[in-house]
N, C-alpha and C positions, 0 to 999 in steps of 0.2 A: 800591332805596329811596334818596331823595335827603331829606338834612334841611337845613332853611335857617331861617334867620331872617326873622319874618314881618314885615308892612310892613300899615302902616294898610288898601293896595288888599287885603291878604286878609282881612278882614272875614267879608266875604261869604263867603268858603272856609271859613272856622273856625267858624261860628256854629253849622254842624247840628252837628258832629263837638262842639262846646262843649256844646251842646243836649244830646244822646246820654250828653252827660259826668255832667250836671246829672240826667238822668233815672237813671242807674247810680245814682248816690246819695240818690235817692227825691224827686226835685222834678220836679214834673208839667210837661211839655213844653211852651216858651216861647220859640219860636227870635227872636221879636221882639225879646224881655228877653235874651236873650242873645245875640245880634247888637249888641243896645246896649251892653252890657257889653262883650264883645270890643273894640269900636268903641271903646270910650271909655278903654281899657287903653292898646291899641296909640297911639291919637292924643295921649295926653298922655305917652308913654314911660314907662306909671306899673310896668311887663312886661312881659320878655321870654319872646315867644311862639315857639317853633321848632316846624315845621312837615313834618311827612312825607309825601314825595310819593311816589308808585310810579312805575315806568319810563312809565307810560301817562298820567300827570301828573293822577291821581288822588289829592285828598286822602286820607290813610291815619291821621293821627293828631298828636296836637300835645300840645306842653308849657309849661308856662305859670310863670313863673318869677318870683317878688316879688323885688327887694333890700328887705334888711334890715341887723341891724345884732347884732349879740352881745355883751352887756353886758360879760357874764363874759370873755371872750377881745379884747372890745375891737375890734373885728372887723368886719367886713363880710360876712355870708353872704347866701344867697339860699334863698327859700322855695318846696322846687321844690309849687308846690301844685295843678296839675291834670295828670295827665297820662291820654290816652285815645289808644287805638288801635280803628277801627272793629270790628266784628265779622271782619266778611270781609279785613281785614290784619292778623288776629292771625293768629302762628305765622312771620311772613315777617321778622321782624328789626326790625320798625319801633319797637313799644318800646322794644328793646336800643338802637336807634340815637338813640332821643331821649336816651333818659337819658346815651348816652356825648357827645353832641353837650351837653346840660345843663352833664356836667361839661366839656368843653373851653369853651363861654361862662363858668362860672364862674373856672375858671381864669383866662382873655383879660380878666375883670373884675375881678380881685383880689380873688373872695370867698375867703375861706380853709375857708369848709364849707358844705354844702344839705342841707338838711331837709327831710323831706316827713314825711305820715299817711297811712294808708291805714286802708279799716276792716277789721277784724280777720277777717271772712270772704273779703279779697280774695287768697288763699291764690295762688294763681298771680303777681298781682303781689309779691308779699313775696319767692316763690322768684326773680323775676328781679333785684328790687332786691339781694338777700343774693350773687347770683350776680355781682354786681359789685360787691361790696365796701364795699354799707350794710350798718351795723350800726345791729341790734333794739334801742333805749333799754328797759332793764329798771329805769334807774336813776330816773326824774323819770316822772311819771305828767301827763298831760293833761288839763287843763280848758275849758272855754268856758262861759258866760253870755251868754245872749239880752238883747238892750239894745232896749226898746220905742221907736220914732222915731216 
């Protein structure tokens, strides 16, 4: 498995596996809507996308990375916020590989921490995120609000 840092030409590579991403978390299939999105991430450098390829130069999975900024610490972190591995590349190290490839960009970018969410039935990803040394927040709890445009 090879991870790289993706480049505006992989659009078109990222959209199903982005697509696939969207659908796991209950949004109905829109490889259009999300090929645009991809597209318009990578094109204005708004995140860093890193990218999993298999030895046969098959997409396998991707991570999708916001900088931010940490009030409290004063800081610069990054919000690791999508990350998917197809079906048929789970088990072969491509998760593992993003998230370690995540934090070595974070590091080469001077974030001092990543964040991510997962939802709480995603019981395999949590055992590999804890398996590399995230830690579970027990202490701040999670909100969102829908903002009508």
């Amino acid at each position: 498995m090879h991870i790289r840092t993706a480049t505006p030409a992989d659009a078109d590579t990222i959209a199903p596996l982005f697509d696939a991403y969207r659908h796991f978390y209950g949004q109905a299939p829109d490889l259009a809507r999300a090929r645009q999105f991809i597209t318009g991430r990578l094109a204005s450098e708004e995140s860093v996308v890193l990218l999993a390829v298999d030895n046969a130069g098959k997409a396998a999975g991707f991570c999708q990375l916001y900088p931010t900024f940490c009030s409290v610490e004063a800081a610069p972190i990054y919000t690791l916020y999508d990350l998917y591995v197809s079906p048929q590349a789970r088990r072969t190290g491509a998760g593992r590989g993003l998230l370690l490839a995540a934090h070595a960009t974070a590091q080469a970018h001077g974030k001092v921490r990543m964040d991510l969410t997962t939802a709480h039935t995603n019981t395999a990803a949590q055992a590999l995120y804890e398996s590399l040394g995230w830690v579970h927040d027990t202490v701040f709890r999670a909100y969102s609000k829908r903002v009508e445009v």
